[in-house]
N, C-alpha and C positions, 0 to 999 in steps of 0.2 A: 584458404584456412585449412590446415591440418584434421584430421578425424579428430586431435585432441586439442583443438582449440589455438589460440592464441595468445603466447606470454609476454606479455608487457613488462616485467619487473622482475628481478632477482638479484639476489643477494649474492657473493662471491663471500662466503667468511672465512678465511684463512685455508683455505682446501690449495694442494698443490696440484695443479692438472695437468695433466700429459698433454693436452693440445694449448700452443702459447695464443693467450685468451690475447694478446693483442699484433697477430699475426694480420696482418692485411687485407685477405682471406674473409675476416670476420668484419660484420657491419655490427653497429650497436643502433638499438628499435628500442627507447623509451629505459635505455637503460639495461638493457641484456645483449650479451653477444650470442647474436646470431650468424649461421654460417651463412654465406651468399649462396649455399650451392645444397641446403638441405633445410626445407621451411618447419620441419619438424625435428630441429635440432634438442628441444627440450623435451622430449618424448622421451618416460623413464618407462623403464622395464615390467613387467608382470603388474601393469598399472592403467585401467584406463582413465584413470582421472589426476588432473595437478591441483594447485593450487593451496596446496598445504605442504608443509613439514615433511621432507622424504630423507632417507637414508642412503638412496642408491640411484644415483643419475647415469641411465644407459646409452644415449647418446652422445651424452660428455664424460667421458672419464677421468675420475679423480680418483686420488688416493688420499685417502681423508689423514691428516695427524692428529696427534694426542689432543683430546680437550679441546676439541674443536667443532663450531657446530656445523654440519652438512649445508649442502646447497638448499636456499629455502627459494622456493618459488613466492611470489606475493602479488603478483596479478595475472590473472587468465580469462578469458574468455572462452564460452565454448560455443559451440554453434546453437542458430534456435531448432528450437525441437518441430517438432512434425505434431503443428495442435490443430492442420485443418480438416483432418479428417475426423475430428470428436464430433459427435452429437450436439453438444452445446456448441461447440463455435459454428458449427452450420446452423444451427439455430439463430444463432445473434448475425452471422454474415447474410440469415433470410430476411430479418428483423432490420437492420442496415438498408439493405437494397427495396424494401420494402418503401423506402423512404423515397430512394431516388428514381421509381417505378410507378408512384402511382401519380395519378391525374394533375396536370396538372390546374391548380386554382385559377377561375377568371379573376378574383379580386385576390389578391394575396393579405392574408391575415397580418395586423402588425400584433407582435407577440410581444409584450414586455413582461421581462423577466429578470428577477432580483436575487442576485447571488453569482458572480462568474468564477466558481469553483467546478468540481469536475462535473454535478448538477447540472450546474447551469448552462456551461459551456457543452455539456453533450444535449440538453433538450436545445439548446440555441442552432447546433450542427445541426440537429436532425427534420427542425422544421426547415431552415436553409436549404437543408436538401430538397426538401418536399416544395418546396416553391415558396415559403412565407417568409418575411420581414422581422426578423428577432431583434429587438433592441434588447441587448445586456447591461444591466446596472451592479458594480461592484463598487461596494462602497469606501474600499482600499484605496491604493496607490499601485497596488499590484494584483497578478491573476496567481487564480489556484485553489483562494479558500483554505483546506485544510492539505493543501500539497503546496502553500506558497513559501516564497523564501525569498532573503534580503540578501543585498550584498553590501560588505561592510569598506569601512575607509582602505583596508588594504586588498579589495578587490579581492576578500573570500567570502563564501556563499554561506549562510546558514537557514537550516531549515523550520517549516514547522514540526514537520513528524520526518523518522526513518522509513522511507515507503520502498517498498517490498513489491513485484509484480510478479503473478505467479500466469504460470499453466494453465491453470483451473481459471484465469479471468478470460472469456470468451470474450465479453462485448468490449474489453479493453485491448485485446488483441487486435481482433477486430478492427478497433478505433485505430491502432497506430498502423495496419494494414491499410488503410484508407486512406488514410495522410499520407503515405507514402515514408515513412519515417520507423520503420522492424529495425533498422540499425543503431539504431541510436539503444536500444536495448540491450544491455549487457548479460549474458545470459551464463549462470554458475556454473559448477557441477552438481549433478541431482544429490544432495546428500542434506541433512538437519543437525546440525553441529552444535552439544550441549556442552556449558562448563562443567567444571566438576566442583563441589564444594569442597567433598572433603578430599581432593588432592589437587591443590590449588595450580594452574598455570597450565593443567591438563583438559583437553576435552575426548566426549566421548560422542560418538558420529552412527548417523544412523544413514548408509549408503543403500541407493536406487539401484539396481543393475536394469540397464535402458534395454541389455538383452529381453528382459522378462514382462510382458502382460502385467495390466491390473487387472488386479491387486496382486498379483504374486510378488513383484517388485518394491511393494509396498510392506507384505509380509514378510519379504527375504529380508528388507532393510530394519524389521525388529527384531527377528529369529534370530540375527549376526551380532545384535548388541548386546553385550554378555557384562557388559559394564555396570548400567543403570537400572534394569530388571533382569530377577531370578527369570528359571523358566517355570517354576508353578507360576509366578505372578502373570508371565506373557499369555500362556494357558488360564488363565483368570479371565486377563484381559480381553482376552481373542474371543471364549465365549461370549462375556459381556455384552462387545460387538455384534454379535450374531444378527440380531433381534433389528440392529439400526442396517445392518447391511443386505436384510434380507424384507424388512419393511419400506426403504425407500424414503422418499422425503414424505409423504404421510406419516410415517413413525416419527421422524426427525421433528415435523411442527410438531406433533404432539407430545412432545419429552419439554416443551416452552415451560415449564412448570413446574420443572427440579432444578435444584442446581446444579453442576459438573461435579461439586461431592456427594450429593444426596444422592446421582443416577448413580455414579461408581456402586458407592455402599450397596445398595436396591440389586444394582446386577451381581455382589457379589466380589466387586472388584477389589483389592488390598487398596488399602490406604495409601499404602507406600507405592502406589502407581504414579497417584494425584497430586503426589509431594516429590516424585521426580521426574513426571512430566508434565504433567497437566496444570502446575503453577506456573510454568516457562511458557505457555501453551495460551494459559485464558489471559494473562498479560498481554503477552502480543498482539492476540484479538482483538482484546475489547477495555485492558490495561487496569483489571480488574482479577481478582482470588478468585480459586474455584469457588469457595464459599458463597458468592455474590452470583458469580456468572452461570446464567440459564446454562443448560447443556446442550439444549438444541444448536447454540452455537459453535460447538466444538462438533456437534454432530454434521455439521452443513462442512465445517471444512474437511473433516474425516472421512466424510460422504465422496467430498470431491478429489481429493488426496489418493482414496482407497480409489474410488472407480474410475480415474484417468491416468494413463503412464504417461503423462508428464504433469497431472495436475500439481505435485507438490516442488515441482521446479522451480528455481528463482531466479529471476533479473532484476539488477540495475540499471535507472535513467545513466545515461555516459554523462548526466549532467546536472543543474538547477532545473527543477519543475517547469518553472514560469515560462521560461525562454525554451527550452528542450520538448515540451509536450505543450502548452496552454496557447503556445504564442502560434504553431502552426493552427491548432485550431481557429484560434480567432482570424486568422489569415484564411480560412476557408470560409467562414462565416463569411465575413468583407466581401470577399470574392463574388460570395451568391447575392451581395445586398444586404446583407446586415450589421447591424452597429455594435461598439462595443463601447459603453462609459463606464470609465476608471473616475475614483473621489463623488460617485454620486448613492450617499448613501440617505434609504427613506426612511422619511421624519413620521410620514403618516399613510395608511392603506385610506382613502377619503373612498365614500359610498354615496350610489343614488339613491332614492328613494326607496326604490324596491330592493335592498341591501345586496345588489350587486356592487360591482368597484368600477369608480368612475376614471379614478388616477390613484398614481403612486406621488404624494408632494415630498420633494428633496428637500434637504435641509439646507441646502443652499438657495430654496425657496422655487427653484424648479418643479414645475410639474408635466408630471410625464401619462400623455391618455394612450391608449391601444386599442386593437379591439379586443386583447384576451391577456391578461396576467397572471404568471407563474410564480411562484416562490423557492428560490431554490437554495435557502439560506439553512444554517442549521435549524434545528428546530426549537430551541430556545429562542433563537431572534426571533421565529412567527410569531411565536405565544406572546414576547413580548409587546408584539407592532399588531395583534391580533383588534379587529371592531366590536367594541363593546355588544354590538350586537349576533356579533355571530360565536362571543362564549358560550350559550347554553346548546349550543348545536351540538347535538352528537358525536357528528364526528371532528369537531375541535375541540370537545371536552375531551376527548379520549388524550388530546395529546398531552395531557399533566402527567399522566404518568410517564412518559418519554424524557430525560433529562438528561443531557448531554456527563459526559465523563468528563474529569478535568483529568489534563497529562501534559511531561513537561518534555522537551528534548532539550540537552544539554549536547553541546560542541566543545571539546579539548584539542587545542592544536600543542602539540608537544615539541618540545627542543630535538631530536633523535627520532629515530624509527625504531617502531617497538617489533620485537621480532616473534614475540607469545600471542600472532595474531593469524589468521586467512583472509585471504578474498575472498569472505563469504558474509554471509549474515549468524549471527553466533548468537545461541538464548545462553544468557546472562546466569541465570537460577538464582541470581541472588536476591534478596528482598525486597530490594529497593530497585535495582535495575531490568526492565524488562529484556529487550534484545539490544545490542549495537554492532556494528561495523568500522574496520578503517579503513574510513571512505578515502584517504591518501591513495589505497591500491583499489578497493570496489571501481572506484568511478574517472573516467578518463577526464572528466572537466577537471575533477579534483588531485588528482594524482599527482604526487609527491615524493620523488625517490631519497629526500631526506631528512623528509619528517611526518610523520604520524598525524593525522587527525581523528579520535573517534567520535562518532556521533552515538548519541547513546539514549535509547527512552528510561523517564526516569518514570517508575510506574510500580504500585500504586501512589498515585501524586495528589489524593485528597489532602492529606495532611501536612504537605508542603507546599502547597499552589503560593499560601501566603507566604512563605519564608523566603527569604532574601537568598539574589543568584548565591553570595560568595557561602552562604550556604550549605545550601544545594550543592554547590562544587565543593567545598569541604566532603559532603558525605557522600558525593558521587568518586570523589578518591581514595576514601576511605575501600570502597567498595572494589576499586580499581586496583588496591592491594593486594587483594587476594586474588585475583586473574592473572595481576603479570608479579608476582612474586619477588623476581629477582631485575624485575625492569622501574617499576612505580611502587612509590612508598609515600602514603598520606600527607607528610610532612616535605615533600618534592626534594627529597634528599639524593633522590635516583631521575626519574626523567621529571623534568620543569618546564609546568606552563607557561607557555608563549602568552596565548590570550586563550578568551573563553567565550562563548554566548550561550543564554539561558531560555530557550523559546519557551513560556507559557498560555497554555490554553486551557481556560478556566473550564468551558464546554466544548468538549467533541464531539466524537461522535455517541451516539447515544447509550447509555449505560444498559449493557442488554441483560436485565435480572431476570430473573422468571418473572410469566404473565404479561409479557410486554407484546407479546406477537397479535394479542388482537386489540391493541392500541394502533398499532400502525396503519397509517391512514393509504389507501389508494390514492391514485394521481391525480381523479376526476373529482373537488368535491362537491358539495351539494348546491353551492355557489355558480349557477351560469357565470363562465367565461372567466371561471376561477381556479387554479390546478396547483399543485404539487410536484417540487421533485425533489430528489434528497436521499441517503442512504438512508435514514428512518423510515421513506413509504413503504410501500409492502412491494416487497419482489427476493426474491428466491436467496441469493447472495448476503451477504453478512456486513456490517456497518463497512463499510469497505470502499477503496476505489471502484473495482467492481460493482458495487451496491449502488455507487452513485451515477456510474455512467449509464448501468442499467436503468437508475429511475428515470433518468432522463431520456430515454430511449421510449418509454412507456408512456411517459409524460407529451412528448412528443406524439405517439401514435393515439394518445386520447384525443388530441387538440385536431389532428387530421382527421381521425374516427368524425367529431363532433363538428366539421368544416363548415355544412348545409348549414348547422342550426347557426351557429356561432355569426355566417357570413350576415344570414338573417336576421341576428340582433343587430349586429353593426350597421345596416341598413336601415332598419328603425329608427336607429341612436340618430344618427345623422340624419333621416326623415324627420326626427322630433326636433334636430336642432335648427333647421331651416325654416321651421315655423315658428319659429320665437322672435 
């Protein structure tokens, strides 16, 4: 691979070029002509980055004619970035090995655990490693949870969310480290690509330069956008930040208790910051208005953004969740002795006397004992499956205020390929739509050199959760008019759906308003041989894949922490039932 990556896709629109594109000479790779004798034949000039809309192709030369548009690049990969020398990911690579280094158990724990989303399936990995017996119960037909996806009668994949893996995720890094599986990640150019409202079909880009340190690379990449903010408002802004950049995450929890408009306003910040970034911003989070969304959670990712030079880098899976990321996991799991059950989902958490949990009963009438059970479902299913007797507990009470978000992702496969687009992830800014991509050129499973798919969050989605797909696709094309202008029009008079799907998720991930941070439960609770994992529990990271693989990692190290004791009940338990 090239210093600038790898191009999968391009467009040739009417450009006359001096070297004959079907010369012999030339091999074609996914729909581009590449030279046999030059791997960096798409390397344009005065540029270190592809993947969008250029003007000036210096490897290949053309002479452009009238009313014609340029060479468009539409898929690239670049290399992965250099994340193991960050402080966090040595941290979570000690946190990892931690697992497969300590002692091993005379009895191995059987761990049942409820939920095979990325929770479930990183506490399931992590005890695996450690020596113990995870049985995984998911109540689907499929793995993921809130990263699952279906495939439909013409063998295309739809998802539940557009997921995003960044820089900044250590212990997810990490995880695809371990698997042996960094390739399957497709990794962008470092830039954050906004629409523009009021000049439709245009965006405005906030570019990393990889030469420079963080935060300088982070501040050069706002100093350079002259589009979206004046420079009094940047200078607003930049102060603002001061206080969170130079307080650390102590500051950070403690801002749980504003919201992303109320901190703006408080530091001083123009309004007009919050309305051209920070609504494209707390969508994508947490798929909620700054109005709602605590600040603390803008602060964790600005935190990680600003103080790692690749933390705001992005990759795509090269594929479907399930099969691309879930299914090696559960192949490691196996490997070490562990089970994975698909369609078994619990009817009831049943308890012994001393209101520990005895079993999980399935609703297929199964019952499943252990010596220790997890839960690693969202956190609406707990509350709902929760034992009458362990509501006035403390810490189960706390979890009411927790309440998952409803959000929806919508799939458009289009007749054409839309050309007012990147291989990138693009914030939408529009009211209705949070972020999307088209995933034809993002993702190598998906890619399509003749027609478009975008996948798009539709977000905020309270007040559509109920309203019918065709809908939702009415007002998501609606919306789609103003981005590609001259390509899609509401009434499909310009590009026409092929087909559609409508993923609805009534509860996600959890709605993070202010005063939520000390709801969040740890992993251990007060329940012997009872635990938590979940991007709700308490850890560092943001409702997030992230969030979740770390809770599960924690979850995991509580259950091994807690070994002696835990081995000792199950000893009992089984001393009691031989006397019966």
């Amino acid at each position: 691979m090239s210093q600038f990556g790898h191009a999968s896709a391009v467009y040739w629109t009417g450009q006359h070029n001096a070297t004959n594109l079907w010369n012999p000479r030339y091999t074609w790779r996914c729909g581009c002509p590449i030279s046999s004798r030059h791997n960096n034949a798409l390397s344009f000039k005065g540029s270190d980055s592809l993947g969008h809309r250029v003007s000036n192709a210096y490897a290949i030369r053309t002479r452009p004619m009238k009313n014609v548009q340029p060479l468009q690049v539409v898929c690239m990969d670049y290399p992965r970035p250099e994340l193991e020398s960050t402080v966090n990911y040595l941290e979570a690579a000690y946190l990892s090995s931690s697992f497969r280094t300590s002692p091993r158990p005379d009895k191995p724990l059987k761990v049942v655990i409820a939920g095979a989303g990325l929770a479930g399936l990183s506490t399931a990995k992590y005890l695996a490693d450690a020596g113990h017996k995870p049985i995984l119960l998911e109540a689907r037909d499929v793995l993921g949870g809130k990263v699952a996806a279906w495939k439909d009668d013409d063998g295309d994949w739809y998802e539940t969310g557009l997921h995003i893996f960044f820089g900044a995720y250590p212990n997810v890094q990490n995880l695809f480290g371990e698997l042996g599986i960094n390739d399957r990640l497709q990794w962008k150019e470092h830039s954050m690509i906004f629409a523009m409202p009021n000049k439709p079909g245009e965006f405005s880009r906030f570019d990393f330069l990889d030469i420079l340190p963080a935060p300088l690379n982070g501040i050069w990449a706002i100093l350079k956008n002259n589009e979206m903010l004046t420079w009094p408002e940047k200078v607003k802004f930049a102060i603002g930040l001061l206080p969170a950049m130079v307080g650390g995450q102590a500051y950070v929890e403690a801002q749980d208790g504003l919201t992303v408009k109320d901190w703006m306003r408080k530091q001083g910040v123009p309004d007009r910051v919050t309305t051209e970034v920070f609504i494209a911003m707390s969508k994508a989070l947490n798929f909620i208005n700054p109005d709602e969304l605590s600040m603390q959670c803008i602060l964790i990712a600005l935190n990680r953004f600003l103080q790692e030079k690749h933390g705001s880098k992005m990759a795509f899976l090269d594929g479907n969740p399930p099969e691309r990321l879930c299914r090696p996991i559960v192949d490691h799991i196996q490997s070490l002795g562990g089970e994975v059950q698909l369609n078994s989902r619990i009817q009831k958490i049943e308890l012994n006397k001393d209101g520990t949990v005895k079993n999980f009963l399935l609703n297929n009438g199964n019952v499943i004992e252990g010596d220790v059970f997890v839960f690693a479902t969202p956190v609406d299913i707990l509350k709902l499956l929760l034992p009458e007797d362990w509501k006035e507990v403390p810490y189960f009470r706390k979890l009411e205020k927790l309440v998952g978000v409803p959000v929806i992702n919508v799939h458009i496969w289009f007749d054409r390929k839309l050309r007012n687009t990147y291989d990138h992830l693009l914030f939408s800014r529009s009211h209705l739509l949070s972020v999307y991509a088209d995933m034809s050129v993002t993702c190598k499973e998906y890619y399509d050199p003749h027609r478009s798919m975008l996948e798009l969050v539709f977000a905020p989605a309270e007040e559509w959760i109920s309203k019918s797909d065709q809908e939702i696709i009415d007002a998501t094309m609606k919306e789609l008019a103003k981005l590609f202008p001259d390509e899609i029009s509401a009434d499909q008079s310009k590009a026409k759906i092929l087909k559609y799907h409508v993923v609805k998720t009534p509860r996600s991930v959890y709605k993070t308003v202010p005063d939520c941070e000390p709801c969040r439960p740890l992993q251990r609770s007060p329940v012997e041989g009872f635990y938590l994992a979940g991007d709700y529990t308490k850890q560092k990271y943001l409702a997030s894949m992230e969030g979740a693989v770390l809770s599960g990692k924690f979850c995991a190290q509580a259950i091994v922490q807690d070994y002696e004791l835990l081995a000792l009940r199950s000893q009992k338990k089984l001393g009691g039932a031989s006397l019966v």
